[in-house]
C-alpha positions in Angstrom: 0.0 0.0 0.0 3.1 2.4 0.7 4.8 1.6 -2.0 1.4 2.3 -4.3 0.9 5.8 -2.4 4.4 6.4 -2.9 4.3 5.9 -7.3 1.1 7.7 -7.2 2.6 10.6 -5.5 5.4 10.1 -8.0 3.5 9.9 -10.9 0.3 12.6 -11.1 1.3 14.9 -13.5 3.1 12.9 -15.7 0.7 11.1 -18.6 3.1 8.3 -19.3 3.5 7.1 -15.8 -0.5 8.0 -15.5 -1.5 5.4 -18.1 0.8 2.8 -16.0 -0.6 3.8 -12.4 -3.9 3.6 -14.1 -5.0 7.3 -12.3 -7.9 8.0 -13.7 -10.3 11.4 -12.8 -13.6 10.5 -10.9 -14.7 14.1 -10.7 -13.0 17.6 -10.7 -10.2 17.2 -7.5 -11.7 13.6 -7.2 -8.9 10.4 -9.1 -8.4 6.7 -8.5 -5.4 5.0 -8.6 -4.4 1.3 -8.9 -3.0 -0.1 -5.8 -2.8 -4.0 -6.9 -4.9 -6.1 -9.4 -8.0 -5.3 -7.6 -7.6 -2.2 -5.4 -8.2 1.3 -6.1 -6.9 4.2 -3.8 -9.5 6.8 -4.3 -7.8 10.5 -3.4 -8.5 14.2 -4.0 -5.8 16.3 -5.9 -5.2 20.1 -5.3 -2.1 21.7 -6.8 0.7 20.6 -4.6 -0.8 18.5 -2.7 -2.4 14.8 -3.2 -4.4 13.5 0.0 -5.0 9.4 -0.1 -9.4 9.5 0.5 -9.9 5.6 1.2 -9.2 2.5 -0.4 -11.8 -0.2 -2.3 -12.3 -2.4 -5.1 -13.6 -1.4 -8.0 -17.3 -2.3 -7.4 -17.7 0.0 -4.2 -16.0 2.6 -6.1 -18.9 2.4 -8.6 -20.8 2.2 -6.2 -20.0 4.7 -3.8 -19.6 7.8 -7.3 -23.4 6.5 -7.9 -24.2 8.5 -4.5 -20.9 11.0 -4.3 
């Protein structure tokens, strides 16, 4: 889980590593992140800083944005 935080830290901002870390925009500030075959780490952007939200598979994701 570190090590995932740590890449997608590393990573927003740059498209090629984006596409790898499989960030992908949920909402304005709002991005998910791959953290493992089947976990997502859901956190909000704001320039400079990144702030890790929660963590879920991809199902409560969708089901959690259905109601966000």
């Amino acid at each position: 889980m570190a090590e995932a935080l740590g890449a997608m830290q590393d990573g927003f901002g740059s498209p090629h590593l984006h596409w790898g870390l499989g960030i992908r925009r949920l909402s304005k500030d709002l991005f998910e992140c791959r953290a493992g075959l089947h976990w997502r780490i859901i956190f909000l952007a704001e320039k400079g800083l990144t702030t890790a939200y929660d963590l879920m598979t991809h199902d409560p994701v969708e089901a959690w944005l259905r109601n966000f």
